[in-house]
C-alpha positions in Angstrom: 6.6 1.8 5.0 9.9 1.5 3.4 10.2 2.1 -0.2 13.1 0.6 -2.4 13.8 -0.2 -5.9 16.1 -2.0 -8.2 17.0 -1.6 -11.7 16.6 2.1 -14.0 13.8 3.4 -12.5 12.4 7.0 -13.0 10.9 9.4 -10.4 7.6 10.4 -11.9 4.5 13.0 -11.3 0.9 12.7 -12.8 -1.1 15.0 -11.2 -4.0 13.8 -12.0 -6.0 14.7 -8.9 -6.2 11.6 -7.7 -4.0 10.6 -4.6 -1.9 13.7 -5.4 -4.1 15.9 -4.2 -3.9 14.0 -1.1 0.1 14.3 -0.6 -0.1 17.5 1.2 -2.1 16.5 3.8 -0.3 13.3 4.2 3.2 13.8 4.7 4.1 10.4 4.9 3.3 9.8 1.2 6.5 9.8 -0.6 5.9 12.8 -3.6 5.3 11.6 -6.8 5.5 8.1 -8.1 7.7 5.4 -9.6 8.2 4.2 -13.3 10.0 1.4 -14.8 10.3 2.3 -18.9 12.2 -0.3 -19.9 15.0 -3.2 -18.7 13.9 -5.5 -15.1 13.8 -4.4 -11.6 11.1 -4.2 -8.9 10.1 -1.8 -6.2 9.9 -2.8 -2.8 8.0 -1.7 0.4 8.7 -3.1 4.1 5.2 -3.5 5.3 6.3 -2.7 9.2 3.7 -3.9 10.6 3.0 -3.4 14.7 0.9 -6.8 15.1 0.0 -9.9 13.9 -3.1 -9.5 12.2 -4.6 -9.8 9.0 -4.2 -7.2 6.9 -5.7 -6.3 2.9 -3.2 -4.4 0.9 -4.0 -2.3 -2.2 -2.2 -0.6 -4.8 -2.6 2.6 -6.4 -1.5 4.6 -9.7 -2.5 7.4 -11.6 -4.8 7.9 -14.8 -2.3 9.3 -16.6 -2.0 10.6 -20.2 0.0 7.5 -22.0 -1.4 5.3 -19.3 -3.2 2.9 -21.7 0.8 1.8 -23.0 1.5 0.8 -19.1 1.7 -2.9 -18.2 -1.5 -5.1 -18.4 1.0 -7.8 -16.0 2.2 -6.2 -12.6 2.9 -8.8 -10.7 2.3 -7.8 -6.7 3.6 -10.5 -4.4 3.7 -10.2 -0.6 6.4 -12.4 1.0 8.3 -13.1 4.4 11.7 -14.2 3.4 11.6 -15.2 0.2 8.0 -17.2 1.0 5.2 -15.9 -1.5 2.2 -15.4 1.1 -0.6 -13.8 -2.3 0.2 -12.7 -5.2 -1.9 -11.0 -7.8 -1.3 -9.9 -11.2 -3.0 -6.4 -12.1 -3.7 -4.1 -15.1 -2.0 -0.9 -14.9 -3.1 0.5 -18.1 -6.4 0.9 -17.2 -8.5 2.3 -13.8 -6.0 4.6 -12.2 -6.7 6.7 -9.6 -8.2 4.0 -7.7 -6.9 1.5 -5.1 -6.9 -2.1 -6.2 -6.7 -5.3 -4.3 -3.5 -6.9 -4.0 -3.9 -9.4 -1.7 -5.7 -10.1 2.0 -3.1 -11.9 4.1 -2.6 -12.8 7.6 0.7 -11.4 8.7 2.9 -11.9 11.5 4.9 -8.7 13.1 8.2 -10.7 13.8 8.1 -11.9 10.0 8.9 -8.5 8.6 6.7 -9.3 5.7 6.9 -7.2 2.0 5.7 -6.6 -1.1 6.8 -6.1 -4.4 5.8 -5.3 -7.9 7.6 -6.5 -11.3 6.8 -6.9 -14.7 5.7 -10.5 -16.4 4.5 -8.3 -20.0 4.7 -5.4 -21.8 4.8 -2.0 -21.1 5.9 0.4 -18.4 5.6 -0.7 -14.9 4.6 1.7 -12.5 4.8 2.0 -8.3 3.6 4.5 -6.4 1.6 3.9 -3.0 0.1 0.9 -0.8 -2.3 0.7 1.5 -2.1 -1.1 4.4 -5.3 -1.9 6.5 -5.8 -4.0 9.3 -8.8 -5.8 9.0 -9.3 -6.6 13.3 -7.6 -4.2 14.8 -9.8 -1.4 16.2 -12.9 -2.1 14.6 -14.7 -4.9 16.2 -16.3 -2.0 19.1 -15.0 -3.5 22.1 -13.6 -1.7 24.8 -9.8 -1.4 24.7 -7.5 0.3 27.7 -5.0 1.7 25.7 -4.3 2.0 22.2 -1.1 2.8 20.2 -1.3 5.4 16.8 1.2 6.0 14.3 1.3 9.5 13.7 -1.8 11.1 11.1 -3.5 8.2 12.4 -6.9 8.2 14.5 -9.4 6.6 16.2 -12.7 7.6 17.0 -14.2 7.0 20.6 -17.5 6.6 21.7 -18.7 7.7 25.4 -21.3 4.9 26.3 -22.1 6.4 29.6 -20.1 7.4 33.0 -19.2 4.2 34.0 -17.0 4.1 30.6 -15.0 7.2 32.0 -11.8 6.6 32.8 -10.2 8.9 34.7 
């Protein structure tokens, strides 16, 4: 995914052993996190999705000292264009180091779809990662010929007996 913001954001870092611990191991997670302390803008992320599917989409940010002064109103909306496809509004000053559910949406590859967080209160505004999960793809146990993995991904196969070899 594709990260972009606009407006006077600030690069951030709770480590709060939460997802950070996980940044190592998971080099495509951008380090550190995003904060919006005061003035408008959003952040951005271009979903780039490989096929149309639905997908569920999460959010995550830190419990963090001063975290009970972030917004109560994040406003998440996933779009194509400027089409809203969900939207959800989410507490942020509360139950970090969790993912929470932004929205469950069938997508379209071709559509480029987004999201993107912004403020509708009070408080600072925070972005960090998302979480993109196909909900079909892979995991209804039929037999596939090939399949195509970003890399860190992976899969895990089942032998079912010799006639399931394939040479």
């Amino acid at each position: 995914m594709r990260f972009s913001t606009t407006g006077p954001w600030q690069s951030c870092d709770y480590d709060s052993g939460g997802l950070d611990r996980h940044r190592s191991l998971l080099p495509q997670l951008a380090p550190g996190c995003h904060e919006l302390t005061s003035g408008t803008g959003d952040a951005t992320w271009a979903l780039d999705i490989r096929a149309d599917d639905t997908y569920s989409i999460d959010a995550w940010w830190a419990a963090a000292p001063g975290q009970a002064g972030w917004t109560k109103q994040a406003v998440f909306e996933v779009m194509v264009g400027s089409t809203v496809l969900a939207t959800a509004t989410l507490d942020q000053s509360a139950t970090g180091d969790q993912w929470h559910r932004v929205a469950s949406v069938a997508l379209r590859a071709a559509t480029r779809p987004w999201c993107a967080v912004r403020n509708a209160g009070a408080g600072t505004l925070m972005a960090d990662a998302l979480l993109l999960q196909s909900t079909a793809r892979y995991n209804d146990g039929s037999a596939a010929s090939s399949v195509d993995l970003d890399a860190m991904d992976a899969i895990v196969l089942r032998r079912t007996g010799a006639a399931d070899v394939v040479a």
